[in-house]
Structure formats: C-alpha cells, structure tokens
C-alpha positions as CSV (number, residue, x, y, z in Angstrom):
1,X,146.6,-97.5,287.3
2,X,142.8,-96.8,287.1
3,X,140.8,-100.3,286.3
4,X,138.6,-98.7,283.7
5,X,141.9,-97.5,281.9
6,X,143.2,-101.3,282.3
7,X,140.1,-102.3,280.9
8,X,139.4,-100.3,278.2
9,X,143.2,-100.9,277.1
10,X,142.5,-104.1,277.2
11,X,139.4,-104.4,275.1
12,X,141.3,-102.6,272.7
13,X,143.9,-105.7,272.2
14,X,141.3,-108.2,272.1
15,X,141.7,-109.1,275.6
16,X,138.5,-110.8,277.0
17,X,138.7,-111.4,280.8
18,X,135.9,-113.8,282.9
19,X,135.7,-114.5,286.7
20,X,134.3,-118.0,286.6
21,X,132.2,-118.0,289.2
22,X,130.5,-120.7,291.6
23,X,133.9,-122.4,291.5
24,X,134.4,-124.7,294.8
25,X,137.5,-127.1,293.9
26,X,140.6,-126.7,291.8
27,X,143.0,-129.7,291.7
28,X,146.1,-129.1,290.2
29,X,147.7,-133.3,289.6
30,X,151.4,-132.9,288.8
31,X,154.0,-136.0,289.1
32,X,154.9,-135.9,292.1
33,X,152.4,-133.7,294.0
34,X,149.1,-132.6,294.3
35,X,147.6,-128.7,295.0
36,X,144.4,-128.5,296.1
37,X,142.6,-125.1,296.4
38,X,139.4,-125.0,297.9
39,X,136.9,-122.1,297.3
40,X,139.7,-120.6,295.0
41,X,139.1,-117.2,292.7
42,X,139.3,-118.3,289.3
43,X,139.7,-115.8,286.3
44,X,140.0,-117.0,282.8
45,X,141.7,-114.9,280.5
46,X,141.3,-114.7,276.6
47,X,143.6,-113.3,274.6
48,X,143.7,-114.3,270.9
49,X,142.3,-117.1,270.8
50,X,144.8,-118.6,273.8
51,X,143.0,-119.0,277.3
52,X,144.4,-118.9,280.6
53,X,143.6,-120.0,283.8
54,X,144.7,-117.7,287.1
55,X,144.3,-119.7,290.0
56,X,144.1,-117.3,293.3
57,X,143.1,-118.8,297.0
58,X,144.2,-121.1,299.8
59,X,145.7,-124.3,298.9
60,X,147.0,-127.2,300.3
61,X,149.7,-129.7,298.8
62,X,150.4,-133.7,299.2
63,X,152.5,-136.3,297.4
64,X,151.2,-138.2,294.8
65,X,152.7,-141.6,295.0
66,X,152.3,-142.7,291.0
67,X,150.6,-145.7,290.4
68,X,153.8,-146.7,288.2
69,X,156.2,-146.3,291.0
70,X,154.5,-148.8,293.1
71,X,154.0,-151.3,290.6
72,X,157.5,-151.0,289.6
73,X,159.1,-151.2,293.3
74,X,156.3,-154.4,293.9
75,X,158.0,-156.4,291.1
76,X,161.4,-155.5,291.5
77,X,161.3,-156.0,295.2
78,X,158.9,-159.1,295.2
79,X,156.4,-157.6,297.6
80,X,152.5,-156.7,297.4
81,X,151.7,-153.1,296.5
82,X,150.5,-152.2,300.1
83,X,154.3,-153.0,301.0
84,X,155.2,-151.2,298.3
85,X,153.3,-147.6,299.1
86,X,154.4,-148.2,302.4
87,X,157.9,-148.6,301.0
88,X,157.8,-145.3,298.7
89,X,156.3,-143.4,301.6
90,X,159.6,-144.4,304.1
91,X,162.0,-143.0,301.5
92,X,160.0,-140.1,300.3
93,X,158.6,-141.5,296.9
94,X,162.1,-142.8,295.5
95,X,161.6,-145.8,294.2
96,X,165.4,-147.1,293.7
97,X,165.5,-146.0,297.2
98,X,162.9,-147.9,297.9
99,X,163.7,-150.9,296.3
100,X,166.8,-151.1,298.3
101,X,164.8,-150.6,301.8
102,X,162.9,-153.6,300.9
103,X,165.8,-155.6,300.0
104,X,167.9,-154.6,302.8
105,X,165.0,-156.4,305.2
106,X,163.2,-152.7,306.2
C-alpha cells in the first residue's frame, strides 16, 4: 500500500504517529529479565487519546536477579546476600532451588 494513502487514512481516524528522535537507550525491566536496545527506532503512536510505544533495533537480554529473591533465599538459608546471588545464579534464579543448594552444603 502507498504511504501517503496509509497516511492520509490515518489522519482521517485520528491517528497521530511521531518518530521520537535522538533516542540512544531503551530498557525494557521485566521480572525476570532485562532487554536493552541500544540506538533503537522509536515511534510513538496516538490514537484516541491511547499512546503507544514501537520499539524497533538491536537488543540484548540478561537476568534480573530481584532484589526480593536474594533477600528471601539470605534469611531462609542463613547466608549473606553475596552467597545468596551467587546462590540464585547456580540454579538459574529459583530461589526454592536455591535455598536447597545452600542447605545441601553447595
């Protein structure tokens, strides 16, 4: 479809689209991971009154290891929060798993 035609059909339903430009970092923070896009294309789309974000570029992803999870496998295990990290990394962020590596002497 011609972009002119897109774009005029969608001024005529109210639909405002932006590039924002200049962007350099996009962190996306869920639970359990992290994406990071670097130099990303962002667009942000309005369409009444709702805005939303596309996202388009490289990324790259890592585990988030929630602050929670480490305090929680530190008490229950009775160790210090470095051994606890390095507890939740060894069994992939699970921290029953976890737990029971520490209590099962590592």
């Amino acid at each position: 479809m011609d972009p002119r035609r897109v774009k005029k059909m969608m001024d005529q339903l109210g639909v405002k689209v932006e590039e924002i430009e200049r962007v350099e970092e996009v962190k996306i923070i869920c639970y359990d991971k992290i994406y990071d896009f670097s130099n990303p294309t962002v667009t942000a789309m309005n369409a009444q009154g709702k805005i939303t974000f596309q996202v388009a570029g490289k990324y790259q992803t890592s585990n988030r290891m929630p602050q929670e999870d480490v305090e929680l496998v530190a008490a229950q295990a009775q160790v210090s929060e470095e051994e606890a990290r390095r507890a939740l990394k060894q069994c992939g962020n699970n921290p029953a798993d976890a737990i029971i590596w520490l209590m099962d002497g590592k």
